[in-house]
C-alpha positions as CSV (number, residue, x, y, z in Angstrom):
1,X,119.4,224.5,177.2
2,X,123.1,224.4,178.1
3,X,123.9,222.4,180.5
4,X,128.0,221.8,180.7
5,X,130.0,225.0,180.1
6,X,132.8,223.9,178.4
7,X,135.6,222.9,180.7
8,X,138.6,225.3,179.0
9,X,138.5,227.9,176.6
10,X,138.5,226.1,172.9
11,X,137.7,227.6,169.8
12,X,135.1,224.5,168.9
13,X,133.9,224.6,172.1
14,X,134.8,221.0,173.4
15,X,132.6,219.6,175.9
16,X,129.5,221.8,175.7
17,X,126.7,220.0,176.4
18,X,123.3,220.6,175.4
19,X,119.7,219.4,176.7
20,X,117.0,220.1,173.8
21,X,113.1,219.5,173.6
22,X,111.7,221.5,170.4
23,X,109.4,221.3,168.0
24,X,109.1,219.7,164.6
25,X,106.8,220.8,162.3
26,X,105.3,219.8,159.1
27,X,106.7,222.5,157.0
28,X,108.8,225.6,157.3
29,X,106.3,228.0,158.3
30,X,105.7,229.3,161.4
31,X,102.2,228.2,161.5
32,X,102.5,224.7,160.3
33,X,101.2,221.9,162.4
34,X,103.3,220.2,165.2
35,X,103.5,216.5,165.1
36,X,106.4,215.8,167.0
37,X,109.2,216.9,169.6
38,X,112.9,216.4,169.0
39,X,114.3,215.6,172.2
40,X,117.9,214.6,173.5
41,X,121.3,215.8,174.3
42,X,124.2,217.2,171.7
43,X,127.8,217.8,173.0
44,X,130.8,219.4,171.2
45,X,132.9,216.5,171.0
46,X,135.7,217.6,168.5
47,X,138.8,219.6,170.0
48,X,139.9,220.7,165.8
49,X,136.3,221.0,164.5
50,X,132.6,222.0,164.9
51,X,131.4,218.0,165.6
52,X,128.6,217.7,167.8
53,X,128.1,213.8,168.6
54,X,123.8,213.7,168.5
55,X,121.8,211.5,170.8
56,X,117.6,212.6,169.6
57,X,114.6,210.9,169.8
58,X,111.9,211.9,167.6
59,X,108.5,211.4,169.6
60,X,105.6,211.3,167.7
61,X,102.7,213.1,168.8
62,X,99.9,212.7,166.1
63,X,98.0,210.0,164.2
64,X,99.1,206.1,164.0
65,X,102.7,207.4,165.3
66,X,101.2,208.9,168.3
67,X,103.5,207.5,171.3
68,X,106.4,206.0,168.8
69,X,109.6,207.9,168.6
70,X,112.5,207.3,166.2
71,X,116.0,207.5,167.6
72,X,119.0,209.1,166.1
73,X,122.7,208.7,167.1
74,X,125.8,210.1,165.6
75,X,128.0,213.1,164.5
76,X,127.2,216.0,163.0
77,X,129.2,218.1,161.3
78,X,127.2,221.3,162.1
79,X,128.9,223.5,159.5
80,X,128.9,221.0,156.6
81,X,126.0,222.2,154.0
82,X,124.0,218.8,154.4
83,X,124.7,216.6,157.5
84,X,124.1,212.8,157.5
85,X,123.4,210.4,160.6
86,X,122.4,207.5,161.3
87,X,119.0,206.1,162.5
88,X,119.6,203.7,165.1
89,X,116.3,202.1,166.1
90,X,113.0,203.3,167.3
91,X,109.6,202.4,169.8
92,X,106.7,201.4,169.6
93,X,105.8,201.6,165.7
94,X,109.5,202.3,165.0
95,X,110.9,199.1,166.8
96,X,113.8,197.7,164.6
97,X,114.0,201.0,162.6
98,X,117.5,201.6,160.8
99,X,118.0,204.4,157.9
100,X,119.6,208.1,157.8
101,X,118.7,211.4,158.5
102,X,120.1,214.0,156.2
103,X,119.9,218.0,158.0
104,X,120.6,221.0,157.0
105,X,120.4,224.6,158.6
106,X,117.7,226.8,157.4
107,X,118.1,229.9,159.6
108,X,120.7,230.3,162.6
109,X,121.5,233.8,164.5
110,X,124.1,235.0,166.8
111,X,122.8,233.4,170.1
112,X,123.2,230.0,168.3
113,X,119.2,229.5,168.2
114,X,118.4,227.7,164.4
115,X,116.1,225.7,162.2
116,X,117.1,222.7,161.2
117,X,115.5,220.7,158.3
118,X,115.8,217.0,158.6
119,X,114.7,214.6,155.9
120,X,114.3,211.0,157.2
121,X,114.7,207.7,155.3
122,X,113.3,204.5,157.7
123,X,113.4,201.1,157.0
124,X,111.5,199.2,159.9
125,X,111.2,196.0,159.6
C-alpha cells in the first residue's frame, strides 16, 4: 500500500514509500501453504536508478518458528536479475541472526503488483 506519493515528478520515482504485509508461501503455486508474512516498508531511494532501500521482517507463522521473525535491511536493486541483501538480525528463534537473502522477480504486471522469490541463508548463533 502506497503511502508517500513521490514528492516531484522523477523518472525512478524518488521518495515513494511503501507499506507491505503479504504472504510467503512454501512454493510458487498458488495453493501452496502459507507460513509466513513479509511485512515492512520499501522507499525509492535513488534519484538515477530503480533502488528501493528495504526494511522487512519475516514473521513466522507455523511450527517451532511460530512467533520468530527474521529481519532484512538494505538495497535492492529491483531491476537487477538476482538481488542480494543483507540479514540483519532476528526475534525470538532468530535472535543474533546474520546471512543474505538473494530475490528475484517471478511475475510483475503493469500496476507494479509481483512475486518475488527469496532464498534465505541464516547463520544464528
Amino acid at each position: 500500500m502506497q503511502i508517500i506519493r513521490q514528492p516531484n515528478k522523477t523518472t525512478t520515482s524518488f521518495g515513494t514509500t511503501f507499506m507491505v504485509d503479504d504472504l510467503l508461501i512454501e512454493k510458487l503455486k498458488p495453493t501452496s501453504k502459507l507460513v509466513r508474512r513479509a511485512q515492512g516498508i520499501y522507499a525509492f531511494g535513488s534519484q538515477s536508478d530503480f533502488g528501493l532501500l528495504m526494511v522487512m521482517n519475516f514473521a513466522f507463522s507455523e511450527g517451532i518458528y511460530n512467533g520468530s521473525a527474521i529481519s532484512i535491511l538494505g538495497r535492492n536493486a529491483v531491476l537487477d536479475a538476482v538481488r542480494e541483501m543483507p540479514i540483519v538480525g532476528g526475534s525470538r528463534i532468530f535472535q543474533f541472526a546474520r546471512g543474505y537473502a538473494l530475490t528475484k522477480t517471478v511475475w510483475l504486471n503493469k500496476n507494479g503488483d509481483a512475486i518475488v522469490e527469496y532464498n534465505l541463508t541464516v547463520v544464528n548463533l
